[in-house]
DOBARO-87172 format. One line per field, with one value per residue (C-alpha): x negated, y negated, z; chain; residue in one letter; residue number from 1. Coordinates in Angstrom, 3 decimals, m for minus. Example, Ala and Ser with C-alpha at 12.3 -4.5 7.8 and 13.67 -1.06 7.14 Angstrom:
2
east m12.300, m13.670
north 4.500, 1.060
up 7.800, 7.140
chaine A, A
residu a, s
num 1, 2
This chain:
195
east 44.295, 42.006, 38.728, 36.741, 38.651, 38.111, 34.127, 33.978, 36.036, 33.208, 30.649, 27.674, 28.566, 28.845, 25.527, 23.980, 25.108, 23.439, 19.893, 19.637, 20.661, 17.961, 14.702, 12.356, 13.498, 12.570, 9.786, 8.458, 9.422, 7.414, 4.679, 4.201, 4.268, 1.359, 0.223, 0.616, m1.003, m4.171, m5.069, m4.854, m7.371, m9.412, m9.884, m10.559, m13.569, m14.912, m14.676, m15.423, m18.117, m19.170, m19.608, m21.889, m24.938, m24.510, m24.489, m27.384, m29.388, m28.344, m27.739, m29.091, m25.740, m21.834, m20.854, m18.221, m20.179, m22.579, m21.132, m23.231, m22.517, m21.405, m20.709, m21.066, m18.246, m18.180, m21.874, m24.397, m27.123, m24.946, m26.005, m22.973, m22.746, m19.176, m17.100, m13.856, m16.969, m17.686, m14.240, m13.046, m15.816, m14.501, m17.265, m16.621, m18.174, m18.235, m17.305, m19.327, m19.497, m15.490, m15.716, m18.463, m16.124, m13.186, m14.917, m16.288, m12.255, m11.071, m14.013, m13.200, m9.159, m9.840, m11.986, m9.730, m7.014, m8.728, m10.007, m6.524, m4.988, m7.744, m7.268, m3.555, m3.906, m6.827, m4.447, m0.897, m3.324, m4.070, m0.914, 0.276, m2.474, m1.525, 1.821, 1.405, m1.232, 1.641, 4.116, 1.745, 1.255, 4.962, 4.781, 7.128, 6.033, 6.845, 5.842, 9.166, 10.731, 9.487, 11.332, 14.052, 13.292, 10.102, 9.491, 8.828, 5.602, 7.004, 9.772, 10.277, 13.013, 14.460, 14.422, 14.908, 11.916, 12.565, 13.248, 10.942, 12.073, 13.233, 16.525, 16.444, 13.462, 13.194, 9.479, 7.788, 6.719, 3.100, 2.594, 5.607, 5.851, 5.546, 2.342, 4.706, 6.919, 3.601, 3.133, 6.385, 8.024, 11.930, 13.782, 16.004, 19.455, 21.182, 24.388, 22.965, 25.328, 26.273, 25.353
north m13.802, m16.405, m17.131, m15.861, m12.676, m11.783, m12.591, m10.218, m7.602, m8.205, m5.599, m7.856, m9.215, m5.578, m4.713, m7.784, m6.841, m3.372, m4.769, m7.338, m4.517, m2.205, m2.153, m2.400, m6.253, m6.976, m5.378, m6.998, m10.811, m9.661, m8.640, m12.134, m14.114, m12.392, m12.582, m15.873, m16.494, m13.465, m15.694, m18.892, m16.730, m15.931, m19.932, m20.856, m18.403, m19.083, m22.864, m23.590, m20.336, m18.805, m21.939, m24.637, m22.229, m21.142, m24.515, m25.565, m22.945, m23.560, m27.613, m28.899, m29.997, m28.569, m25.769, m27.729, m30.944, m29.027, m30.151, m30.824, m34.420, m34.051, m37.447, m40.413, m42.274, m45.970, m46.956, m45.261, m43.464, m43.453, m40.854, m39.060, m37.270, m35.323, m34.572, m36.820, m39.849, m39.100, m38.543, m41.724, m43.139, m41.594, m39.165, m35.090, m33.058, m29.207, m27.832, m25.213, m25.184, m24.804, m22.273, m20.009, m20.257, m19.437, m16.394, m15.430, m15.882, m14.056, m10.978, m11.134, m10.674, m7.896, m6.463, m6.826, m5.531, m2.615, m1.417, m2.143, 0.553, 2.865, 2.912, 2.922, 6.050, 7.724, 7.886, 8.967, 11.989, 12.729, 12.803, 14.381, 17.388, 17.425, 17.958, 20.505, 22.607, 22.343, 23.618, 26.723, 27.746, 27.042, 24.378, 21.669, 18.091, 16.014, 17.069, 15.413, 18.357, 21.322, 24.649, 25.936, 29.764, 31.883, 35.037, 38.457, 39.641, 43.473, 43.598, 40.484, 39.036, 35.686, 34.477, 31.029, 29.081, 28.727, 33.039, 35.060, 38.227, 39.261, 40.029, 42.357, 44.906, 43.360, 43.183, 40.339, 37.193, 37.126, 33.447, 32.393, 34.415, 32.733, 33.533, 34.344, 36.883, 38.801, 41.495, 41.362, 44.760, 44.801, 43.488, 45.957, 46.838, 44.508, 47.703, 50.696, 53.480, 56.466, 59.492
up m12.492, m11.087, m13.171, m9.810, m9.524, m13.143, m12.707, m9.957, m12.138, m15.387, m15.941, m16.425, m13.003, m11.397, m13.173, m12.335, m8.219, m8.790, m10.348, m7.241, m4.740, m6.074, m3.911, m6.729, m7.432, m4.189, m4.069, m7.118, m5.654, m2.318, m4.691, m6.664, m3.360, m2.301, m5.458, m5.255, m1.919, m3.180, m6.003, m3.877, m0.989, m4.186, m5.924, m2.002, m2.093, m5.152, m5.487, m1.681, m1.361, m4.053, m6.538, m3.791, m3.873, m7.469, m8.437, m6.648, m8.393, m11.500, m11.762, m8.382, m7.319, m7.218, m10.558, m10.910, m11.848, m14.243, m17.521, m21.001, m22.599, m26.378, m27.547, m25.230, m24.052, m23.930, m22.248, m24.785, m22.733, m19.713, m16.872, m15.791, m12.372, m12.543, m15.908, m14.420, m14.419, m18.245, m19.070, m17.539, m19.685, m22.399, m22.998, m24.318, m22.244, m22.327, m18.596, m18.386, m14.461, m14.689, m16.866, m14.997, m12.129, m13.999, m15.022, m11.652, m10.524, m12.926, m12.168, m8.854, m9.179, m11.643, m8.998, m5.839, m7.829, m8.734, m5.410, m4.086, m6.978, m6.554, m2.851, m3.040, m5.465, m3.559, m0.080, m2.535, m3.841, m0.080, 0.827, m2.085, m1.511, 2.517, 1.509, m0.749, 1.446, 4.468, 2.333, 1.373, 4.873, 5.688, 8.011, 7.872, 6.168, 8.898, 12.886, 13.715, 11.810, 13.926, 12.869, 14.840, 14.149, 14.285, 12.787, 15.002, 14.673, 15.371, 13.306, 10.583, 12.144, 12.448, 16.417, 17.866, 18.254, 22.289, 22.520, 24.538, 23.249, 19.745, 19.812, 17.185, 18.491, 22.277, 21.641, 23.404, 21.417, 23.398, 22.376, 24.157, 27.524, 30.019, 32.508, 35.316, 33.396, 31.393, 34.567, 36.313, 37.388, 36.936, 39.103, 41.834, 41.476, 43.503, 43.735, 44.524, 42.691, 44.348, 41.864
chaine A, A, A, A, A, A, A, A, A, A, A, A, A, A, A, A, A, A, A, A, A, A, A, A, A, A, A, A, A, A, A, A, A, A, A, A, A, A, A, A, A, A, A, A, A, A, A, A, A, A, A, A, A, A, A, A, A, A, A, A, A, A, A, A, A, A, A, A, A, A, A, A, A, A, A, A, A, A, A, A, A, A, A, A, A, A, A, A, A, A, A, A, A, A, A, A, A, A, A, A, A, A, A, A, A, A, A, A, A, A, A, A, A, A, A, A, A, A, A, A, A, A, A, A, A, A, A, A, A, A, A, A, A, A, A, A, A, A, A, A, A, A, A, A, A, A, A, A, A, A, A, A, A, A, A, A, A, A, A, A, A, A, A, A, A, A, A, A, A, A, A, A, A, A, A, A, A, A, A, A, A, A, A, A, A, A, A, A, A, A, A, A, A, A, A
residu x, x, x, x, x, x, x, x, x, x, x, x, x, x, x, x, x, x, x, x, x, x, x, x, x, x, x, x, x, x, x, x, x, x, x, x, x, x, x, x, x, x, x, x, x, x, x, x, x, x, x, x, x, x, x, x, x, x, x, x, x, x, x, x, x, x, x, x, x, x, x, x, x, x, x, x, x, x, x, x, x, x, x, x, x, x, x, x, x, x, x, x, x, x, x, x, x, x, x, x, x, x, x, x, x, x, x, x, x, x, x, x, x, x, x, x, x, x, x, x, x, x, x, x, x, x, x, x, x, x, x, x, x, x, x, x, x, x, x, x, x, x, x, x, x, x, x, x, x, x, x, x, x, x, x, x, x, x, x, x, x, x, x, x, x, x, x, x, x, x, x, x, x, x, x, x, x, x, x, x, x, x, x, x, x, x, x, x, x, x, x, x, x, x, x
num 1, 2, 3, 4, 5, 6, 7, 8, 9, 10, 11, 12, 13, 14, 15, 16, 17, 18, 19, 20, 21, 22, 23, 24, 25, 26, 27, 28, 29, 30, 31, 32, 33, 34, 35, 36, 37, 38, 39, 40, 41, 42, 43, 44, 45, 46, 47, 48, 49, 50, 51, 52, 53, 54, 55, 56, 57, 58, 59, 60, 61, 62, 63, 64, 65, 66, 67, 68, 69, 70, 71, 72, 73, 74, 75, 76, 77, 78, 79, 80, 81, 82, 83, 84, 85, 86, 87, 88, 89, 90, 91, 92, 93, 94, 95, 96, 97, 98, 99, 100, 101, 102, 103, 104, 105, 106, 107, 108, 109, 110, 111, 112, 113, 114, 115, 116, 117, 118, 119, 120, 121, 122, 123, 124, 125, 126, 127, 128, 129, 130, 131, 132, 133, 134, 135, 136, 137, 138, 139, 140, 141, 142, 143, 144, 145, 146, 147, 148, 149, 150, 151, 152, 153, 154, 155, 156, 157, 158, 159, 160, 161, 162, 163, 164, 165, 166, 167, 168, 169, 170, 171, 172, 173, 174, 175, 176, 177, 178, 179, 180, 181, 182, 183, 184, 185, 186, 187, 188, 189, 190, 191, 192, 193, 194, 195
């Protein structure tokens, strides 16, 4: 038996078939490439939005340049304008402006994420409740699925949902006859018998 054949013949590979087949795998790599591309959206807004004005309240120019000097680099008394300047000089800085923006990132991701799930779950308990109140009054769940029987409202029987009279009790099902058919008189005998 060839090495291939007996491959396709192992368990693991058979298992392995099944766990890429099922939807939830691809539903989880759909879910970290637009996870992928949220978190992207989100450093956009806060580095090129949300950080300019904050930073010009705070430092007078970008967050991301408000830093605090801890030990001069290489030029004592040196006046620094971005933390790459002071590192290159080999200064430590703290980055606080990073930081505060890593912060706001990180509020705002917890935030998205949580309006998404609380939506998500406020529409699945609407549904859920829809659901449940059709199938108390007896409707179907979908309006595709209409019924294909009706009750009689005389006699408790089972009649297609197209009938115009029961067929059980011949009682007319009001709702359903026709205008035209509501005051008609029977029609004559088209063979007139000889008694």
């Amino acid at each position: 038996m060839p090495v291939i054949e007996k491959i396709k013949n192992a368990s693991v590979w058979t298992e392995f078939k099944e766990f890429i087949s099922q939807g939830s795998v691809l539903q989880l790599g759909v879910g970290i490439i637009i996870g992928g591309a949220f978190s992207s959206f989100l450093n956009s807004f806060v580095n090129d939005i949300l950080s300019p004005p904050l930073g010009l309240i705070i430092s007078g120019s970008n967050l991301e340049n408000y830093f605090i000097v801890i030990r001069h680099g290489n030029t004592p008394g040196a006046n620094y304008t971005s933390p790459a300047e002071a590192q290159a000089d080999g200064a430590v800085t703290e980055n606080v402006g990073r930081f505060i923006m890593t912060g706001i990132n990180f509020l705002l991701v917890g935030v998205s994420l949580f309006l998404i799930v609380f939506s998500v779950n406020r529409i699945r308990e609407y549904r859920k409740k829809r659901r449940e109140a059709k199938k108390a009054a007896g409707l179907p769940e979908n309006p595709e699925d209409k019924p294909d029987t009706q009750t009689c409202q005389w006699c408790n029987s089972t009649v297609p949902i197209k009938a115009v009279k029961c067929l059980f009790c011949t009682s007319f099902l009001h709702e359903k006859v026709p205008t035209e058919l509501r005051n008609r008189q029977p029609q004559p005998a088209l063979i007139e018998l000889d008694g």
